[in-house]
N, C-alpha and C positions, 0 to 999 in steps of 0.2 A: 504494500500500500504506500502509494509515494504522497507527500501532503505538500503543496506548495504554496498552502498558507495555513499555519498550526488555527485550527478550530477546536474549541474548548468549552463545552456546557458544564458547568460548578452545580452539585445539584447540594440543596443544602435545607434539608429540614428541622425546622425549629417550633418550641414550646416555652415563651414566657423567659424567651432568652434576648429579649430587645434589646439589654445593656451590652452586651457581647457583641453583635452584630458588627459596631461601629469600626472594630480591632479585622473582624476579617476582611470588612469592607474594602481596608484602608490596603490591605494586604496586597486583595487582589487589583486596585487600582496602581498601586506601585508597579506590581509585574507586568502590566500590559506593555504592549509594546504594539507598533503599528503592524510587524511581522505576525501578530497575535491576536486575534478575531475570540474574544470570549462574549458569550453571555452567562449569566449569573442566574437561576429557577431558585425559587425561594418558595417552602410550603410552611405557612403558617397553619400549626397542629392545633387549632382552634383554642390561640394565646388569649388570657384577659389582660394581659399588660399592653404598651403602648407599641408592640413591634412593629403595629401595618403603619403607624404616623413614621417610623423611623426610617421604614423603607422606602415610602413614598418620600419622605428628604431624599434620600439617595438617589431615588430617582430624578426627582428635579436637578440632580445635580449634573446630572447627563454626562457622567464621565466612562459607565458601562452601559450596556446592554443588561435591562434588569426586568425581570417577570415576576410579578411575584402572584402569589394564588393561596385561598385558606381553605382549610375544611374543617372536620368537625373531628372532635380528637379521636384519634383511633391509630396515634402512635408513631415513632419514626419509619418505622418498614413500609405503612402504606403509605406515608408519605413522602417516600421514594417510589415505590411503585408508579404514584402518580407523576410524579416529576418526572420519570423516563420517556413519559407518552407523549411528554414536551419538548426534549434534548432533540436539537437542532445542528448540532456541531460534530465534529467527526471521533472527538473524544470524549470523555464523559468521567467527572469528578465530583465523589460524593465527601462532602467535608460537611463535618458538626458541626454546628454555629458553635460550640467551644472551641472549635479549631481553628489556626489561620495558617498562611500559607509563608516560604521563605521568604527571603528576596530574591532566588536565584532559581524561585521554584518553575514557572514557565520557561524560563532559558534553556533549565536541563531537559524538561519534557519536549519545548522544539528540536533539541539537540540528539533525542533519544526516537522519537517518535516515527521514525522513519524504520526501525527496528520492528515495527507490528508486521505480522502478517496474516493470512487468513487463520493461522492456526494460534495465533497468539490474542488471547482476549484480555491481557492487561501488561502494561509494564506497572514493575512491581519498587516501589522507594521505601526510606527509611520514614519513622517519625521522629522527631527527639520531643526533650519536656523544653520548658523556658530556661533551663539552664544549658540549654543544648547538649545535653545528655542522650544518647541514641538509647531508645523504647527498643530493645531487645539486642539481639547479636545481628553481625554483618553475616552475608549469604554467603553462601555456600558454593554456589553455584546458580550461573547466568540464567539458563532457562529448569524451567522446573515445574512444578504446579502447588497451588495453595496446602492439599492435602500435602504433597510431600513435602512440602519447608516445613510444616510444622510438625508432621509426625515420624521425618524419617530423617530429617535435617537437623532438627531442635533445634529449630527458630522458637521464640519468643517476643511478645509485645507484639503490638500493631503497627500495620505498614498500610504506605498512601497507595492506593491504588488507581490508577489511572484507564479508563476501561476501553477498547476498542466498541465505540458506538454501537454497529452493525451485531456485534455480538451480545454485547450487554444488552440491547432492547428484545433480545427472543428471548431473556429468562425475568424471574421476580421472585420477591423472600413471600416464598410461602407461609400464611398464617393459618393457623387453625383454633377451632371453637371459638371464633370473636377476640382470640388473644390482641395482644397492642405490639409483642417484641418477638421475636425469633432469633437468632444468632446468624450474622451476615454468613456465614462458615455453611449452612445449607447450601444455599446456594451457590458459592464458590464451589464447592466439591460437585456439583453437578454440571458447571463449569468444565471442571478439572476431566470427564470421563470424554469430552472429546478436545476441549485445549489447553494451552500452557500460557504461564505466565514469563515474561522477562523480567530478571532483577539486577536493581544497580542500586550500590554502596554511599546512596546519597540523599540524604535528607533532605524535604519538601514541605513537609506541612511539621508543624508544631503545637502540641495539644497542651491544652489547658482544663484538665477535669475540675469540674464544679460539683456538689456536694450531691445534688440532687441529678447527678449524673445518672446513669445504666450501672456503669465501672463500680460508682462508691455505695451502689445499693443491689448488689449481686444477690442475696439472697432473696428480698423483697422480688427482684425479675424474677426468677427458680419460682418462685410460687406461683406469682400472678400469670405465668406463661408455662406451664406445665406442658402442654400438650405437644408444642410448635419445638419443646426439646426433646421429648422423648421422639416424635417421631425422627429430627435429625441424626439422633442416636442409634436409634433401630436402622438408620438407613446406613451410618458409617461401618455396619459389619457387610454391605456392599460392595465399600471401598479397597483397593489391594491392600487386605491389613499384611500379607509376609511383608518381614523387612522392616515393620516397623520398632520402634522401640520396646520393649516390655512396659517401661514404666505407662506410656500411652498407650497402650493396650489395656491398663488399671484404669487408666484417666477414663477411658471409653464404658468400660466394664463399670465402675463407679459409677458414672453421671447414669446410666441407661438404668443400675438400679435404681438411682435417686430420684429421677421421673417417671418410673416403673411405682415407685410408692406414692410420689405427690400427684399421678394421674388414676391411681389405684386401681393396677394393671396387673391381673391375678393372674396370668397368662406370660410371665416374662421368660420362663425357662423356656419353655414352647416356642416361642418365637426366634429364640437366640439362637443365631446360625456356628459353626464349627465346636469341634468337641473342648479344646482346648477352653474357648469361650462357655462354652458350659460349665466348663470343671471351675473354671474362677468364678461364677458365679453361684454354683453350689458353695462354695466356703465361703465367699464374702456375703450372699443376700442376708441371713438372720444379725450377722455384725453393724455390716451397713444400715440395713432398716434401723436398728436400734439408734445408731449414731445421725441418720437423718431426725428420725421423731423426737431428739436429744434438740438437736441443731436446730426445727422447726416450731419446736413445742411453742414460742411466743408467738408465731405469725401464721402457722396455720390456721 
């Protein structure tokens, strides 16, 4: 895919995070460049604070291309969903309104982008924190897929992903029973069974976790979205598990009974594909359950 002018859709879903907005705004106005064709989709997750007044400034200030659109809350996942059906540009970037972008962040992506191919549905970057800290280890290796950096690589932290358009618009984070969250990791691995990712050693976006983040209320997610994990779970004994680690082969085995209990799924052995994968959950399910209704006992 040859691009001979980088096109760039930021899809960026937000909730009553109007104060923040101003920091990634600034971000991506800095990077623009005249080589660099961005527009900015903005889903307001039906905020009571003043977000639509702030982006409507933004917009009078006619420095990007800016969309913005609200719905009624029902979560960041579908509120990417709907921003894809909008993405007009040939690459497509999902940043948290807690997130902003480098200074050097569209430079490297022009500089990298000609690297997509039809088999390639993301180039794959660092994150760091505010002290420029890099969000996990350096890669391993240049082309690869999301499942495998993280289960057979040991990668760690979160990376920017930058998505090949054409490919990102045929998939979406499946939700289930009216949930609000799912784990973007669905869907990348269903990604991963027909393409790869490209990875480079270099830092783009920069996060900023707020209290009331997904990240600082993990367990609160676990409950309220039971469903949209266990079935991710059940589907990663799909994924080429040889090869991968042991300890993430616990990781998997763990969470699959932990959403096995919090969806109250009397069927779990049953379901569970290879023997190995049985035999660990013959000796951890009576441990684990104990230890989940231990860990639950206040929120369930």
């Amino acid at each position: 895919m040859l691009f001979i002018k980088v096109k760039i859709s930021i899809l960026t879903p937000t909730y009553n995070r109007g104060s923040l907005l101003n920091k990634l705004y600034n971000s991506i106005v800095e990077n623009k460049t005249n080589e660099i064709e961005i527009e900015w989709l903005i889903m307001d997750d039906g905020s009571t604070d003043n977000t639509k007044e702030i982006v409507h400034n933004f917009i009078k200030k006619d420095k990007i291309d800016i969309k913005y659109f609200k719905q009624e809350n029902t979560g960041k996942m579908q509120a990417l969903n709907n921003l894809v059906k909008h993405a007009s540009k040939d690459l497509i970037i999902e940043c948290d309104s807690d997130d902003y972008f480098t200074d050097n962040a569209f430079s490297l992506i022009a500089k990298n982008c000609q690297e997509i191919d039809e088999k390639t549905y993301a180039l794959c970057y660092l994150k760091s924190d505010q002290n420029n800290t890099n969000m996990g280890n350096l890669f391993k290796k240049k082309q690869t897929t999301m499942f495998d950096l993280y289960f057979k690589q040991g990668e760690i932290g979160e990376k920017a992903l930058v998505f090949n358009s054409k490919i990102r618009k045929q998939y979406k984070h499946e939700l289930e029973n009216n949930e609000k969250f799912v784990t973007e990791a669905r869907m990348y691995h269903k990604m991963d069974k027909q393409y790869e990712i490209k990875c480079f050693n270099e830092p783009i976006m920069i996060c900023e976790y707020k209290k009331d983040g997904y990240s600082k209320n993990l367990l609160k997610v676990f409950k309220d979205n039971p469903f949209g994990y266990y079935k991710y779970f059940y589907e990663m004994f799909d994924m080429p598990l040889n090869g991968i680690y042991f300890y993430k082969r616990l990781y998997i085995i763990k969470h699959y009974i932990l959403f096995s209990v919090l969806t109250n799924n009397t069927k779990t052995l049953l379901k569970i594909r290879g023997i190995i994968n049985k035999l660990l959950i013959i000796l951890l399910y009576i441990p684990a359950k104990i230890k989940i209704n231990r860990l639950f006992s206040d929120i369930l």
